[in-house]
N, C-alpha and C positions, 0 to 999 in steps of 0.2 A: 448477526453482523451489523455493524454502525452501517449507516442510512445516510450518506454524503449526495446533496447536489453540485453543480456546476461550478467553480468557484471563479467568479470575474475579478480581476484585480481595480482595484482602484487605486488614483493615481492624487487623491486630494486628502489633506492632512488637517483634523477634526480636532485636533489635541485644544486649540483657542475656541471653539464655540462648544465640545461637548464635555461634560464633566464626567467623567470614568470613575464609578467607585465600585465597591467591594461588594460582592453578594454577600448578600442578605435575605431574609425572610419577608421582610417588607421590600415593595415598588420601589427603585429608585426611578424619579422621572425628572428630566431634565430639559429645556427648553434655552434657547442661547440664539443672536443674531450679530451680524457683526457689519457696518456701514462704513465703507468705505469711499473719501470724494479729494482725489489729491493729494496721496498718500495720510492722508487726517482719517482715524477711526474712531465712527461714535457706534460704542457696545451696548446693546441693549439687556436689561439684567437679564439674570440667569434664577430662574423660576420654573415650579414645577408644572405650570399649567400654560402659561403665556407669555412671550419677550415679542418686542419689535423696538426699530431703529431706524430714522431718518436721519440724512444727512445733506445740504445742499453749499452750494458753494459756488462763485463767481468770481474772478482773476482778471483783473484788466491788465496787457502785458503792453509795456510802452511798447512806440515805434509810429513808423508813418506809412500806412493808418496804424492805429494801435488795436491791439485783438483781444477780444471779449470771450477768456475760457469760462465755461460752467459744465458744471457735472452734479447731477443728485441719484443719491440711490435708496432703498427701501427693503427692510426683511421684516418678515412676521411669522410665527413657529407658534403650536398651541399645541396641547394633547387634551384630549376629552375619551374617559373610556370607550376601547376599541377603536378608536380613529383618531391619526395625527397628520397634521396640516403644518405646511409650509409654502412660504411664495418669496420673491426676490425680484426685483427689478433693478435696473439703471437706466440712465438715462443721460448723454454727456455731447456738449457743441464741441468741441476741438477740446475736450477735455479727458481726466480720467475718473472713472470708479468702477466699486464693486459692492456686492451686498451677497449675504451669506447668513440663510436660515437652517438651522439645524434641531432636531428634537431625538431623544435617547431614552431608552428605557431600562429599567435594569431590573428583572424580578425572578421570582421561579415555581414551577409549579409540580404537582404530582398527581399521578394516578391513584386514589385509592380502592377498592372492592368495598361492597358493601357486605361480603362474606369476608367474616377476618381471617379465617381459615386458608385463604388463598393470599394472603400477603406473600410476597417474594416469588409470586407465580409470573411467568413470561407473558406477557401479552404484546398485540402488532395494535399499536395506534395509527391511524392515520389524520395527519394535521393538514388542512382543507390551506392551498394557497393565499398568502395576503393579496388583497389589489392595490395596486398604486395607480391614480391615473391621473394624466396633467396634462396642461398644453402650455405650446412655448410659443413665445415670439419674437424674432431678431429683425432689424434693418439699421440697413448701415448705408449711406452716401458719399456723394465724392469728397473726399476729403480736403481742407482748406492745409493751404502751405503750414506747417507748423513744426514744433517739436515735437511732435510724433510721426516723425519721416513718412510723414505724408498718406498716413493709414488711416483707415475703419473697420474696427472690429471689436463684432460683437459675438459674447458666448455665454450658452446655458448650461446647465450641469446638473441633472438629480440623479440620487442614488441612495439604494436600500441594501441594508444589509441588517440578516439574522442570524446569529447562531445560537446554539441550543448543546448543552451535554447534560449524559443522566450520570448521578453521581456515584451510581456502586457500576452500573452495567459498562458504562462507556462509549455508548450510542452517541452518534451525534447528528442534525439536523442543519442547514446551514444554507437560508437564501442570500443570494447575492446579485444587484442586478443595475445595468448606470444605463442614463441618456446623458447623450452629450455630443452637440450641436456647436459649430464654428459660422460665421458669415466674414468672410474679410472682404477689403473694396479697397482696392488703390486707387493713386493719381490717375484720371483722367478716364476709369470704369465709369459704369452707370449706378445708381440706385439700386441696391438687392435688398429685399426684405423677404422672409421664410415662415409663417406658420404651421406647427404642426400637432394634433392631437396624439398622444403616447400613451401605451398602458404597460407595466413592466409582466414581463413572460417569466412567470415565475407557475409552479408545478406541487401538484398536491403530493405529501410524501409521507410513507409508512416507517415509522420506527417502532422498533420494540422496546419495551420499556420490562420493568419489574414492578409489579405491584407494590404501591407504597411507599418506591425509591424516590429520591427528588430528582427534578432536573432544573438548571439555572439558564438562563438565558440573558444574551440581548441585542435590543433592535435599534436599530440608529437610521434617520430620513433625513439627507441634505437634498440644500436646494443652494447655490449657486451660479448669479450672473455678475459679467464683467461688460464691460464699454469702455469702449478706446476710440479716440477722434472725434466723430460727429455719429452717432451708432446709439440704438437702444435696444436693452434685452431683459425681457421676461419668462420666468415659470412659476408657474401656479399647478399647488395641484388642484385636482379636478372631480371635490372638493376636499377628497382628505385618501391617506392611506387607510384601509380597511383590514383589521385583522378578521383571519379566516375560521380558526377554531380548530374545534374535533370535532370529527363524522361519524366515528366508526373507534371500539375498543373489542377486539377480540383476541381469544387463545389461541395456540399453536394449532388445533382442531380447525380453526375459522367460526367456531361457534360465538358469538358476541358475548360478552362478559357487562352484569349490572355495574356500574361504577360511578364515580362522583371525583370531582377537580374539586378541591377545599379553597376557596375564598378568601387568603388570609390579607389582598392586599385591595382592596375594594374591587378587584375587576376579576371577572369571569372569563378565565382564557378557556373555559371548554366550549363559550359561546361565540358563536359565527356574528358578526358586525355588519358583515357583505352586504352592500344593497340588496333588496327583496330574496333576500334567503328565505324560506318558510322555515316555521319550527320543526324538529327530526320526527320524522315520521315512523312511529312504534315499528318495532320488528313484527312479521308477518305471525309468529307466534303469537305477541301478545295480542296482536287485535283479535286473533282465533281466540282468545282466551277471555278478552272482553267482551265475545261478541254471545258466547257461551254463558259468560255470566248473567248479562242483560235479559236472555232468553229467558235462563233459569227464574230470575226474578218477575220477569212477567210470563211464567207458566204458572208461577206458584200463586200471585197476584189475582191468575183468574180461576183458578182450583179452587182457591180459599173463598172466591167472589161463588163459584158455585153451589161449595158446598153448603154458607151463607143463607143460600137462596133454597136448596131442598128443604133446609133445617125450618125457614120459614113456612115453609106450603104443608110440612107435615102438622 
């Protein structure tokens, strides 16, 4: 049976910063920023490893006194195997903007045996959850008389999402998961500003696969702030998304199966990224089996040292 988790909707439209193509055999990766400062957008290229984008801006609007709008804002997007980062800020006195990091991946991978005789056999993988973690910051003040009816508001926005299908079986995988932070402050409120450190609750989860078969995937990380009035807003993540990997490939028996993930697009998705993960620790089998051989090797080691030594004395 396909292997579905939780699915959160999202309510933000990726179509301008992320490039959507076609599976393939090879990674698509994708990186895109978009800066936003009084409705003026400066786009940072769209590259497979890094984009960023500033934007700053200043408005003197007549009248008596005459009012001084400014707004800047800032996106930065990278992917480095196994971890991708993004961050977003603005920043605006009686003014507007927005900045908008995003990074996408597009690739696929597959289980193979190292017995070929078990190609097309079922086996239960289980894929170790990704970390996301970040922190935000918003404050917003009392807002000056202006054409923004008198508001301040600031908001953050990150959100991951994966999905995964295998292409003969039909399984599917599928994280999904948003922060998303508001501060508003009207005429004649106080000063509010909000910190807060976030890790997205995402869940390790077993799919069955078929040896051999493909499966395609892909992963997409926005990050999203806006300012309005006199208000600024950050997220960063903290310091990058972390893919999780595979733990665990066993048969319908629960008995573990040898196997190997093939390499075709420079990154190892059978490998865990995760801060201080240690490397997979042998099945309890094989260390019986190495520990077996070891012996063997220095029984024989000192049998041979003995017999060595009779042959000399005679």
């Amino acid at each position: 049976m396909p292997i579905r988790s939780k699915a959160v909707p999202t309510r933000l439209a990726l179509v301008h910063v992320l490039l959507l193509v076609g599976a393939s055999a090879s990674a698509q990766l994708q990186t895109g920023t978009v800066c936003t400062v009084f409705e003026e957008d400066e786009r940072g290229p769209r590259s497979e490893t890094a984009s960023s984008c500033q934007s700053n801006a200043s408005i003197t609007v007549p009248g008596d006194p005459p009012r001084t709008m400014q707004g800047s804002s800032q996106a930065d997007s990278r992917i480095d195997p196994g971890t991708w980062q993004v961050r977003a800020s603005t920043d605006t006195a009686d003014g507007y903007a927005e900045a908008l990091a995003g990074v996408s991946v597009e690739s696929s991978l597959s289980i193979q045996s190292k017995d070929p005789s078990r190609r097309g056999e079922q086996v239960f993988v289980t894929f170790e959850a990704p970390k996301v973690a970040a922190h935000t910051e918003l404050e917003t003040v009392e807002p000056p008389v202006s054409e923004f009816d008198e508001m301040s508001i600031a908001t953050t926005h990150l959100g991951f999402r994966f999905y995964m299908f295998t292409l003969t079986s039909g399984s599917v995988l599928e994280w999904n998961w948003t922060d998303e932070v508001h501060e508003y402050n009207a005429s004649g409120t106080f000063n509010d500003s909000l910190r807060h450190e976030v890790t997205g609750q995402l869940t390790s989860q077993v799919v069955p696969m078929l040896l051999g078969e493909g499966a395609w995937f892909r992963m997409s990380l926005l990050a999203r702030t806006h300012s309005q009035g006199t208000a600024s807003a950050r997220v960063e993540t903290d310091p990058a998304m972390y893919w999780g990997g595979i733990s665990s490939v066993v048969d319908a028996a629960g008995r573990p199966v040898d196997y190997e993930v093939p390499i075709h697009d420079g990154m190892d998705w059978s490998r865990s990224y995760l801060p201080g993960v240690a490397a997979p620790v042998p099945e309890p089998a094989t260390v019986l089996m190495l520990a077996l051989g070891v012996g063997g090797v220095v029984h024989a080691r000192r049998r041979r040292g003995a017999l060595q030594g009779g042959a000399s004395r005679a």
